[in-house]
PyMOL Python script that loads the backbone (N, CA, C, O; Angstrom):
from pymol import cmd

cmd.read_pdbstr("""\
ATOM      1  N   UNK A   1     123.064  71.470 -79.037  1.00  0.00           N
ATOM      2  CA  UNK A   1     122.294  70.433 -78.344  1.00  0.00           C
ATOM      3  C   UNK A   1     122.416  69.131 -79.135  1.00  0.00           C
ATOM      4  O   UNK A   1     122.392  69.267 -80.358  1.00  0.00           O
ATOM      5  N   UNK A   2     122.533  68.004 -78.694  1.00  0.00           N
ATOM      6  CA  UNK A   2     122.641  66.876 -79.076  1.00  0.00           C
ATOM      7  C   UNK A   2     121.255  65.711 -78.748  1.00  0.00           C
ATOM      8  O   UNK A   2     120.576  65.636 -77.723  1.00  0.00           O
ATOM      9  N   UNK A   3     121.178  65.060 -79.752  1.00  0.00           N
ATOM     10  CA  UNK A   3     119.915  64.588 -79.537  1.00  0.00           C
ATOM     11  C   UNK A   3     120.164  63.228 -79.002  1.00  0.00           C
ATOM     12  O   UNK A   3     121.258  62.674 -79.115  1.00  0.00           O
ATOM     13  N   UNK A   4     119.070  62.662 -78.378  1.00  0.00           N
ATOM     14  CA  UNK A   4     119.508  61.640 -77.588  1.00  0.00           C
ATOM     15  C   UNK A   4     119.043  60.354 -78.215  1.00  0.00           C
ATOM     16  O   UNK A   4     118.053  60.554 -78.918  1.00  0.00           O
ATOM     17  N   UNK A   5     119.479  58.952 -78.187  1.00  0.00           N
ATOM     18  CA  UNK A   5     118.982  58.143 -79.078  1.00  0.00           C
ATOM     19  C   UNK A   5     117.398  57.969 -79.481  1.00  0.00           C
ATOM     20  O   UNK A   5     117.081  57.986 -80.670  1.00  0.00           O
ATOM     21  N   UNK A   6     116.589  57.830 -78.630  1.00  0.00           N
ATOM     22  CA  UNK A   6     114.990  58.294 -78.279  1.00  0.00           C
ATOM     23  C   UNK A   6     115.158  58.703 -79.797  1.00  0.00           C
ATOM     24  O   UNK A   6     114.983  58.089 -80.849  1.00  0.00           O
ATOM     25  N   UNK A   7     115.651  60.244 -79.429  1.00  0.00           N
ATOM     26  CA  UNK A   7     115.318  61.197 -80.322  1.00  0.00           C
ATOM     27  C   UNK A   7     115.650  60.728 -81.758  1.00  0.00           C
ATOM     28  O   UNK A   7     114.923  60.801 -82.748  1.00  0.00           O
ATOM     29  N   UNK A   8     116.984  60.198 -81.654  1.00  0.00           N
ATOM     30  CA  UNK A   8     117.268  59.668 -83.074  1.00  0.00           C
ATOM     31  C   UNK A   8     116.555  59.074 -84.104  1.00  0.00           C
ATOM     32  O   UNK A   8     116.400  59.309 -85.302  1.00  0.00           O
ATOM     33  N   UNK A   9     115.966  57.823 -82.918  1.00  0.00           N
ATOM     34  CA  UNK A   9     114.716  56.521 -83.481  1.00  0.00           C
ATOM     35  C   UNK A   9     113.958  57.442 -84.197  1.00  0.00           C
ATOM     36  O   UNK A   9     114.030  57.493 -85.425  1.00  0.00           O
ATOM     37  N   UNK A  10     113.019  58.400 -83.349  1.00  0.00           N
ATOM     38  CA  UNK A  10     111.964  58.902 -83.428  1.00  0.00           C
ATOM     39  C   UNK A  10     111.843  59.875 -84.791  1.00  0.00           C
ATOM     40  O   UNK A  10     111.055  59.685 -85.718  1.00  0.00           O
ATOM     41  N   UNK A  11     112.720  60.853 -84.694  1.00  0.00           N
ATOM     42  CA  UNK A  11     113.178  61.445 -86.012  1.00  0.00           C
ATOM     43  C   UNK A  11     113.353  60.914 -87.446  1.00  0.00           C
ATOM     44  O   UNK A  11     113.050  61.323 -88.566  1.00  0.00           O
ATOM     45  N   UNK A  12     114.052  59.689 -86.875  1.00  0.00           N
ATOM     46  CA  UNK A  12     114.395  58.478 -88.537  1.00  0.00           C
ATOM     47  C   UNK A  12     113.400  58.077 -89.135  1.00  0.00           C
ATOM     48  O   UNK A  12     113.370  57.854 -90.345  1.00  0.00           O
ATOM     49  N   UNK A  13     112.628  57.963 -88.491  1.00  0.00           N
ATOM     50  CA  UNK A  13     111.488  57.342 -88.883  1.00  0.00           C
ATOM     51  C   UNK A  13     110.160  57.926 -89.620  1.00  0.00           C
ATOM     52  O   UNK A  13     109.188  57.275 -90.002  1.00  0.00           O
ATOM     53  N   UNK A  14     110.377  59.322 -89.719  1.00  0.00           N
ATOM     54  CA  UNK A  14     110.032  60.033 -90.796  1.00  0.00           C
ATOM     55  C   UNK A  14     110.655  60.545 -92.351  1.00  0.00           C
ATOM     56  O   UNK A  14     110.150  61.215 -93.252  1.00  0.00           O
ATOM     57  N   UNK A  15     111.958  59.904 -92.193  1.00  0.00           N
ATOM     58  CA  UNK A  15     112.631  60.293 -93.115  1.00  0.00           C
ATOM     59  C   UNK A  15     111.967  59.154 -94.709  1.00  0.00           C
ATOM     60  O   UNK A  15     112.323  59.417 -95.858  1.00  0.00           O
ATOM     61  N   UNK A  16     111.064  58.034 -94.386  1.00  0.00           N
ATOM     62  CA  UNK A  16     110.644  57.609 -95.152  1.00  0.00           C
ATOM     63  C   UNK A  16     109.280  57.198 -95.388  1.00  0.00           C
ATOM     64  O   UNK A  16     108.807  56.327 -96.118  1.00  0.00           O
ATOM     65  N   UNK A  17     108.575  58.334 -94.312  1.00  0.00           N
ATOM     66  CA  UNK A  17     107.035  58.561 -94.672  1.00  0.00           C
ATOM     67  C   UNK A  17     106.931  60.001 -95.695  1.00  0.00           C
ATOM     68  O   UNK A  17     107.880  60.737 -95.964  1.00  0.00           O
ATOM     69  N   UNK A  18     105.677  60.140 -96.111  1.00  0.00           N
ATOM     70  CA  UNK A  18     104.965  61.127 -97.165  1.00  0.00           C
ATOM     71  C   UNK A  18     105.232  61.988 -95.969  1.00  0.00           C
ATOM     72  O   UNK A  18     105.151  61.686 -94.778  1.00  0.00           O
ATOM     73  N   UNK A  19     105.555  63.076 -96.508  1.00  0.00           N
ATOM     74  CA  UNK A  19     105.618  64.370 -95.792  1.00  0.00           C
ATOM     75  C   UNK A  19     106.203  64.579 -94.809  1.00  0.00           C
ATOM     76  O   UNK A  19     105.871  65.505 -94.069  1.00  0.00           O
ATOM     77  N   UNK A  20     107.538  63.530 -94.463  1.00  0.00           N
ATOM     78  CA  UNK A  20     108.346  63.274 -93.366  1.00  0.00           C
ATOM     79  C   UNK A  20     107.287  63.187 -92.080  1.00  0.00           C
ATOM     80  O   UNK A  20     107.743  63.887 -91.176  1.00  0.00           O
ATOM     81  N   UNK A  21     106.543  62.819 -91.852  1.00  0.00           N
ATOM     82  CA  UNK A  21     105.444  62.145 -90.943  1.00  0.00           C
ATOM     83  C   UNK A  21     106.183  61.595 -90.200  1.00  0.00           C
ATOM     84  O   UNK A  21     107.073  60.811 -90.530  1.00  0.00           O
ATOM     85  N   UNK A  22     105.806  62.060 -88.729  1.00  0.00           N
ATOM     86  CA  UNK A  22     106.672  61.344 -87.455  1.00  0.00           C
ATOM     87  C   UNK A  22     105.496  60.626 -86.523  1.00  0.00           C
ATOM     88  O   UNK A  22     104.460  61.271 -86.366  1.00  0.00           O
ATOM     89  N   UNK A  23     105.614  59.302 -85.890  1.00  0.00           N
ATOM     90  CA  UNK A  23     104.892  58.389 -85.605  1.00  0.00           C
ATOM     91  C   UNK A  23     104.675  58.451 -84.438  1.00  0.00           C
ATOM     92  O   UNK A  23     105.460  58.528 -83.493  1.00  0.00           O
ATOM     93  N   UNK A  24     102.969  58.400 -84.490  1.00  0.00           N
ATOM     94  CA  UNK A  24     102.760  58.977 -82.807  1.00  0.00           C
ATOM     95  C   UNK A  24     103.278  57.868 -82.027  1.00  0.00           C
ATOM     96  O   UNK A  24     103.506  58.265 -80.884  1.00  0.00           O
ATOM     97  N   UNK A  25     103.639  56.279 -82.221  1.00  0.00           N
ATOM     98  CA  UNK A  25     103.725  55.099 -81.859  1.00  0.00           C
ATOM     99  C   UNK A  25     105.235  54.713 -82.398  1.00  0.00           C
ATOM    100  O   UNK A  25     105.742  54.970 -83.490  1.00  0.00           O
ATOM    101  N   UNK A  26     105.855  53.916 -81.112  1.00  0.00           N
ATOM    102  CA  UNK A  26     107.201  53.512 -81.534  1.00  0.00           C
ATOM    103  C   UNK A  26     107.083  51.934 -82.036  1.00  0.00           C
ATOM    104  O   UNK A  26     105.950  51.467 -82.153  1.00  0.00           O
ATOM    105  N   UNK A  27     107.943  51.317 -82.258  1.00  0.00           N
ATOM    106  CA  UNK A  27     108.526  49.952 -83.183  1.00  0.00           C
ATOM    107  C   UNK A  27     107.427  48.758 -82.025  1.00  0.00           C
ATOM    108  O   UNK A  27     107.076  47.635 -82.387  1.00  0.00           O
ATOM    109  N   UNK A  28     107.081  49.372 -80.683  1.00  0.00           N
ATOM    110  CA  UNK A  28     106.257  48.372 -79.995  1.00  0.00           C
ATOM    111  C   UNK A  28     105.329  48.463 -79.395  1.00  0.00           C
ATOM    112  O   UNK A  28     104.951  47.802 -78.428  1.00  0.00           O
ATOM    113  N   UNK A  29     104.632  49.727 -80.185  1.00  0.00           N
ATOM    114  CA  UNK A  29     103.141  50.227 -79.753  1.00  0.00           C
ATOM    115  C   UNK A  29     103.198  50.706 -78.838  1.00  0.00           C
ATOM    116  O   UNK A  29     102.404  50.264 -78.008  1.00  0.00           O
ATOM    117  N   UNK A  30     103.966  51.682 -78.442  1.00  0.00           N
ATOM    118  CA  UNK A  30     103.811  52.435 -77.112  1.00  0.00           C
ATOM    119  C   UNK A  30     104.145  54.040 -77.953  1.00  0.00           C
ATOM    120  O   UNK A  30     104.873  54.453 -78.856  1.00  0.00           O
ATOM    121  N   UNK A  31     102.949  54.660 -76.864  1.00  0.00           N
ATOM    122  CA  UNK A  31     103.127  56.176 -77.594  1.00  0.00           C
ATOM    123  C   UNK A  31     104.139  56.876 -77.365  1.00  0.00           C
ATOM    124  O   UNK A  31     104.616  56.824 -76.232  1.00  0.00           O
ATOM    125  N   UNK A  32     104.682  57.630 -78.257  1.00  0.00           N
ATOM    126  CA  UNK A  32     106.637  58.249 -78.110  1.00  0.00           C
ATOM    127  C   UNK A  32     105.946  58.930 -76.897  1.00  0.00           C
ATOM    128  O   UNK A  32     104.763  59.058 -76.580  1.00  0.00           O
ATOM    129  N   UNK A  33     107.246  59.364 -76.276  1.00  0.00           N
ATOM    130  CA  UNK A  33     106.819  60.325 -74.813  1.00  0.00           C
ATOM    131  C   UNK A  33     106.585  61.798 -75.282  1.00  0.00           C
ATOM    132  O   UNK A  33     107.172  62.351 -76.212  1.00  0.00           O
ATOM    133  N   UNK A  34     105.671  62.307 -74.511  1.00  0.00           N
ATOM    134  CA  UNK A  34     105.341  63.843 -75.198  1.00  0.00           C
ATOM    135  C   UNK A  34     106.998  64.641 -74.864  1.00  0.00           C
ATOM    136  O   UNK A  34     107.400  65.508 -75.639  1.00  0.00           O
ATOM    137  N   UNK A  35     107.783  64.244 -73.721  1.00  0.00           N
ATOM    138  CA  UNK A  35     109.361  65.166 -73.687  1.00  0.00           C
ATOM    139  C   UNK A  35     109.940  64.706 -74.652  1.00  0.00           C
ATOM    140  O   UNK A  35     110.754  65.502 -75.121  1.00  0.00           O
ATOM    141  N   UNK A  36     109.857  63.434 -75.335  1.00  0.00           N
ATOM    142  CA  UNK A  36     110.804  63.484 -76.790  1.00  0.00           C
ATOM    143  C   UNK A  36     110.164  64.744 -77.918  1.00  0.00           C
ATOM    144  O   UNK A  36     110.620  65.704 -78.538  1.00  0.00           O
ATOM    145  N   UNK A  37     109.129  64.212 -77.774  1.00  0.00           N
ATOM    146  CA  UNK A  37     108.252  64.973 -78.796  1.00  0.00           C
ATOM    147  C   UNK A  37     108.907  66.522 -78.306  1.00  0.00           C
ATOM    148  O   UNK A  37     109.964  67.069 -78.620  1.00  0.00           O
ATOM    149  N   UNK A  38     108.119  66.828 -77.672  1.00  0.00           N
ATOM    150  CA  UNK A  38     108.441  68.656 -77.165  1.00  0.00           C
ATOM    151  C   UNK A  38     109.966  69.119 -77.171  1.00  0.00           C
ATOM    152  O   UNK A  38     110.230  70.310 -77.338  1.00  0.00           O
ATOM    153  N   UNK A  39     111.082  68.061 -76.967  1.00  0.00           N
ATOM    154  CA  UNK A  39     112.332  68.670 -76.983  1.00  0.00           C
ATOM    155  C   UNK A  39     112.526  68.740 -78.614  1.00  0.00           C
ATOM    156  O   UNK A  39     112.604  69.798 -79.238  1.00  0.00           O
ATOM    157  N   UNK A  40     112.577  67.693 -79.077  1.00  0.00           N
ATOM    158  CA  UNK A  40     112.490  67.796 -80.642  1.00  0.00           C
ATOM    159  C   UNK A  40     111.969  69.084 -81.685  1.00  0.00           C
ATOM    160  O   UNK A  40     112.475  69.429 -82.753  1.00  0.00           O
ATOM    161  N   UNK A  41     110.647  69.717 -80.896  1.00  0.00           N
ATOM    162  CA  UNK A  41     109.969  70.501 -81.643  1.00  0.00           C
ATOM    163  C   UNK A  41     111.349  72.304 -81.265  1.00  0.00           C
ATOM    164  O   UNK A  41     111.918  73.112 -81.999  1.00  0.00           O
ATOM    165  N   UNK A  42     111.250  72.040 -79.486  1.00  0.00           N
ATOM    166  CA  UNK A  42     111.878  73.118 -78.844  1.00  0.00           C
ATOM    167  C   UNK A  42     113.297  73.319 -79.727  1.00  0.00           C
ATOM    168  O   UNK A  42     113.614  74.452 -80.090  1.00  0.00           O
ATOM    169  N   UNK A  43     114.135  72.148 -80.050  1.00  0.00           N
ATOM    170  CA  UNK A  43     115.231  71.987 -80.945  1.00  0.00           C
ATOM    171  C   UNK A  43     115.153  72.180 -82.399  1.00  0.00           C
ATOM    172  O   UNK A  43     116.031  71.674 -83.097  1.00  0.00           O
ATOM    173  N   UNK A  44     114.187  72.866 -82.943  1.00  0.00           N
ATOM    174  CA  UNK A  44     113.602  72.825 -84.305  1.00  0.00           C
ATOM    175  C   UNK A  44     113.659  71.647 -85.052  1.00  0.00           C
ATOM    176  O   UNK A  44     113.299  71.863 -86.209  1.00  0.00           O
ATOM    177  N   UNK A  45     114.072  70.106 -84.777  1.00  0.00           N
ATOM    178  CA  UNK A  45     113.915  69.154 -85.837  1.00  0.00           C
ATOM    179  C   UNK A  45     112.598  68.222 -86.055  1.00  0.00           C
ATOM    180  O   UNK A  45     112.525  67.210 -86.751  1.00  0.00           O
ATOM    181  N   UNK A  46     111.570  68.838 -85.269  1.00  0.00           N
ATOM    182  CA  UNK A  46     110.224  68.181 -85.616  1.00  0.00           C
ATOM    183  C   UNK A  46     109.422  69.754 -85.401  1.00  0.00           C
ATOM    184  O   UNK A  46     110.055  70.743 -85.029  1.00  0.00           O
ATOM    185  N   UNK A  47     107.940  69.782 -85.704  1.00  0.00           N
ATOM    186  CA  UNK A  47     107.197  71.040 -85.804  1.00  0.00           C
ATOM    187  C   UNK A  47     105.700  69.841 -86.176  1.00  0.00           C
ATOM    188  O   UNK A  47     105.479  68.818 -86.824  1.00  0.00           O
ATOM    189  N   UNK A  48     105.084  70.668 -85.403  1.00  0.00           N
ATOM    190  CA  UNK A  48     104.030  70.355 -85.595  1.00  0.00           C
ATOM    191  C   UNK A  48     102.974  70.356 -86.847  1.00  0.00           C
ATOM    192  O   UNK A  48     102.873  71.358 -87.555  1.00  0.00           O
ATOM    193  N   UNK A  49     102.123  69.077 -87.102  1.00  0.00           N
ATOM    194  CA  UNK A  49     102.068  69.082 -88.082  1.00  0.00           C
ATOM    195  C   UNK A  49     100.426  68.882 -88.805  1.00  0.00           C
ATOM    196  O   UNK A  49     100.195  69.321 -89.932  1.00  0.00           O
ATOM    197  N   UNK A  50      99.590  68.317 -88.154  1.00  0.00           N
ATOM    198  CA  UNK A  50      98.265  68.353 -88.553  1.00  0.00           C
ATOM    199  C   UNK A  50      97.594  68.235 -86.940  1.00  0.00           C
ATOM    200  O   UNK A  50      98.212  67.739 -85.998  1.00  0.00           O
ATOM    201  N   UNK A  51      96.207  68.798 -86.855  1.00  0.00           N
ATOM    202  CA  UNK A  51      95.649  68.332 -85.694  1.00  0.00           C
ATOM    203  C   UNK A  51      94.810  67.543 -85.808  1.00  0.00           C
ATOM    204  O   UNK A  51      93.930  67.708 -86.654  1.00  0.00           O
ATOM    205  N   UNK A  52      94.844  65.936 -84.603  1.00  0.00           N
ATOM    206  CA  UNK A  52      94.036  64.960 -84.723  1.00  0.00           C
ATOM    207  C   UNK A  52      92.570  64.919 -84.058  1.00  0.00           C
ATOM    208  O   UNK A  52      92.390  64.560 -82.894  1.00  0.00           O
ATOM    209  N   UNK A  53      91.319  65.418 -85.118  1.00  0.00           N
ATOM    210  CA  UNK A  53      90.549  65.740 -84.249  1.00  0.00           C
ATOM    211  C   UNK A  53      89.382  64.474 -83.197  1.00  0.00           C
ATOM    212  O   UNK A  53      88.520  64.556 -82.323  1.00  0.00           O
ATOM    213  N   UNK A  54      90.103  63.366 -84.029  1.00  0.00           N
ATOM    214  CA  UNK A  54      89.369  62.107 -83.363  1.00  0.00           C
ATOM    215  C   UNK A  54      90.372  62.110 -81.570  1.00  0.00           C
ATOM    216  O   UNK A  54      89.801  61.919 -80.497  1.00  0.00           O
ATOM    217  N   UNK A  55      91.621  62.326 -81.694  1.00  0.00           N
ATOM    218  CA  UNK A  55      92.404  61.979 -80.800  1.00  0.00           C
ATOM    219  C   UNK A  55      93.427  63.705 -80.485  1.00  0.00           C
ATOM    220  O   UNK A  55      94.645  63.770 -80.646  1.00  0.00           O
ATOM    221  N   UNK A  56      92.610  64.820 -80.065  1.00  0.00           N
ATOM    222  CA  UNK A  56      93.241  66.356 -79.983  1.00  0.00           C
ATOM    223  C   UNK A  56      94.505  66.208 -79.124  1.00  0.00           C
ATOM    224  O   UNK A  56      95.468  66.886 -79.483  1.00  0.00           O
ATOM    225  N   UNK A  57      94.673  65.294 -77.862  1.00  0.00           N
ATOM    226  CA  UNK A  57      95.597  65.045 -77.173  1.00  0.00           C
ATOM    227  C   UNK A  57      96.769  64.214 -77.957  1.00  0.00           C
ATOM    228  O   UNK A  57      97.808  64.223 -77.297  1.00  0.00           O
ATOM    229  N   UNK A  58      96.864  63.596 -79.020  1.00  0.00           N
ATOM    230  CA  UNK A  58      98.083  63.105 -79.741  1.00  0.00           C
ATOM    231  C   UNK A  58      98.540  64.280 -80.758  1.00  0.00           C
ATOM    232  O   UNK A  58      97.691  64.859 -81.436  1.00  0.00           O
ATOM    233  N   UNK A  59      99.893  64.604 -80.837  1.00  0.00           N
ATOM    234  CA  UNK A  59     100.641  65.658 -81.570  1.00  0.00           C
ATOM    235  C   UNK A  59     101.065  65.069 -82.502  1.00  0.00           C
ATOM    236  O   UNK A  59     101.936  64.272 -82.155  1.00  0.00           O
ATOM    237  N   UNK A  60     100.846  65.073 -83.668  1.00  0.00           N
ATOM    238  CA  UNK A  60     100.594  64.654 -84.760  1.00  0.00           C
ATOM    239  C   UNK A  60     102.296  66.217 -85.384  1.00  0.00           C
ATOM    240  O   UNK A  60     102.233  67.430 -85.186  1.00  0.00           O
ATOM    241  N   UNK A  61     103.386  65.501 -86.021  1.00  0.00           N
ATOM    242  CA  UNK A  61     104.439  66.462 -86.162  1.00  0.00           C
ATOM    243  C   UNK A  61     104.842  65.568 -87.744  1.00  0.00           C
ATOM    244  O   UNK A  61     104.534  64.456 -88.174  1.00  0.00           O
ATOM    245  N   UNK A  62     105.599  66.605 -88.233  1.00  0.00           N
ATOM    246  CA  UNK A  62     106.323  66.237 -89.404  1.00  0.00           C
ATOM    247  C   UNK A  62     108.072  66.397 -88.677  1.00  0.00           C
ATOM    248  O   UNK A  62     108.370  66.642 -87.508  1.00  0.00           O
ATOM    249  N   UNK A  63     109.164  66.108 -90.092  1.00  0.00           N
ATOM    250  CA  UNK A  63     110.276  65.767 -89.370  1.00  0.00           C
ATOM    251  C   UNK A  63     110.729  67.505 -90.007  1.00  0.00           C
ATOM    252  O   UNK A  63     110.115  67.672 -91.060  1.00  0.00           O
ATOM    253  N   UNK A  64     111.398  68.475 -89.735  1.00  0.00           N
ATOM    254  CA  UNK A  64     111.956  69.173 -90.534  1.00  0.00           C
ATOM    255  C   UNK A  64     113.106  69.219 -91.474  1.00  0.00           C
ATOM    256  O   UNK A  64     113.531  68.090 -91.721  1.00  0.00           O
ATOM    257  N   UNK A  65     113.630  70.020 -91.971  1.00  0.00           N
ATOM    258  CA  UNK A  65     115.213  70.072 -92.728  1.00  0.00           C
ATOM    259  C   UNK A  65     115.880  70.287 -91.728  1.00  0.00           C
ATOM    260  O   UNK A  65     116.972  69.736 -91.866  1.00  0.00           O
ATOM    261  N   UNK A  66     115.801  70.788 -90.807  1.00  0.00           N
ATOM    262  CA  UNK A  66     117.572  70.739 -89.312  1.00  0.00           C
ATOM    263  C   UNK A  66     116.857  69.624 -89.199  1.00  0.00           C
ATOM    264  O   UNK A  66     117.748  69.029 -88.593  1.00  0.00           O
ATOM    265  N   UNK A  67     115.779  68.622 -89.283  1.00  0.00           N
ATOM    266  CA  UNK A  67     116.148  67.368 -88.096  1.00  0.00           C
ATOM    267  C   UNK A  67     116.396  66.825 -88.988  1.00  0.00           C
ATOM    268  O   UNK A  67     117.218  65.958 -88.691  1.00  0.00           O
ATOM    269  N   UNK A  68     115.961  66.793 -90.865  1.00  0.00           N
ATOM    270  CA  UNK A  68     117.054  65.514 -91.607  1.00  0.00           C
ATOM    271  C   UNK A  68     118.593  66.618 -91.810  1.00  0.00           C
ATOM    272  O   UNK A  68     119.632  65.959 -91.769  1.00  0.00           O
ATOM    273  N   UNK A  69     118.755  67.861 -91.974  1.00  0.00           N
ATOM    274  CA  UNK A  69     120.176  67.523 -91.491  1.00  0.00           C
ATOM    275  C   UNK A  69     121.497  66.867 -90.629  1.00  0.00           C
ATOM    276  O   UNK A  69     122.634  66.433 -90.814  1.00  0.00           O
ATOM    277  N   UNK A  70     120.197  67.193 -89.227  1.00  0.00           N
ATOM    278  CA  UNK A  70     120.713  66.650 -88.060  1.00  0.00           C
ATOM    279  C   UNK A  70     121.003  65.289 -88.262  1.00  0.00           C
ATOM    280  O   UNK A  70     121.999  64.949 -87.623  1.00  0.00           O
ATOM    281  N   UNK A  71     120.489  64.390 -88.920  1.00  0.00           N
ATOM    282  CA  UNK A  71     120.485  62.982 -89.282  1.00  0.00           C
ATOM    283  C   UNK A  71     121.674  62.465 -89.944  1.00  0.00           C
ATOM    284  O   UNK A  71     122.227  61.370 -89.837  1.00  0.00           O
ATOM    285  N   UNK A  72     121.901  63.305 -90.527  1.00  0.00           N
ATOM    286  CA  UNK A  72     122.957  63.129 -91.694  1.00  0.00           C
ATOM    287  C   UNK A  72     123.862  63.228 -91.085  1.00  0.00           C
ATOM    288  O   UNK A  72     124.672  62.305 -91.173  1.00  0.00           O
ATOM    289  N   UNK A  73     124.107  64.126 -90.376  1.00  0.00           N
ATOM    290  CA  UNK A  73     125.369  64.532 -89.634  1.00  0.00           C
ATOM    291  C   UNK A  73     125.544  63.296 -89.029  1.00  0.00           C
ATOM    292  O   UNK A  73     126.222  62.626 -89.808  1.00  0.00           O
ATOM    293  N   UNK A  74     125.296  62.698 -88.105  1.00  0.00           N
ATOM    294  CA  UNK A  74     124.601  61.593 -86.739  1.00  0.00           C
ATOM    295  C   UNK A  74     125.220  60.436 -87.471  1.00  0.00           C
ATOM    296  O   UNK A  74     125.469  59.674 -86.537  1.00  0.00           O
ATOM    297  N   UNK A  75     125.602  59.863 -88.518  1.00  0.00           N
ATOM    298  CA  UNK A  75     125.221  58.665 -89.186  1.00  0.00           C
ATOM    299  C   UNK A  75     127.440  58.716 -88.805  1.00  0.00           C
ATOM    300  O   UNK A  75     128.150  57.778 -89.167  1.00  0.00           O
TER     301      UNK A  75
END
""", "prot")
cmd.dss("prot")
cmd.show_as("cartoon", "prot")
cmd.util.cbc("prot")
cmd.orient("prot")
């Protein structure tokens, strides 16, 4: 499976938070789409990661090792 740019952004962007932390919000304040999110997780390169109990409906994910492999590869 190949990830789609979406996915790319979305993924990268944990590669330089604490705990590879993936951002419920993209580069212009709009919330990532829950199908990026869910294909990502379904593809093993994001997994879920703390639950937000102010906000239970936002999926709060870290990035995994296949999704910074996947990265590496990608470049």
């Amino acid at each position: 499976m190949r990830p789609t740019p979406t996915q790319i952004r979305w993924l990268s962007r944990g590669l330089d938070q604490p705990g590879g932390k993936l951002p419920i919000f993209n580069e212009n304040g709009q919330q990532i789409g829950n199908r990026t999110i869910q294909a990502c997780i379904k593809a093993g390169w994001a997994e879920p990661w703390k639950h937000n109990p102010i906000k239970p409906n936002w999926l709060v994910c870290k990035i995994t090792p296949a999704g910074i492999k996947l990265l590496k590869e990608e470049k």
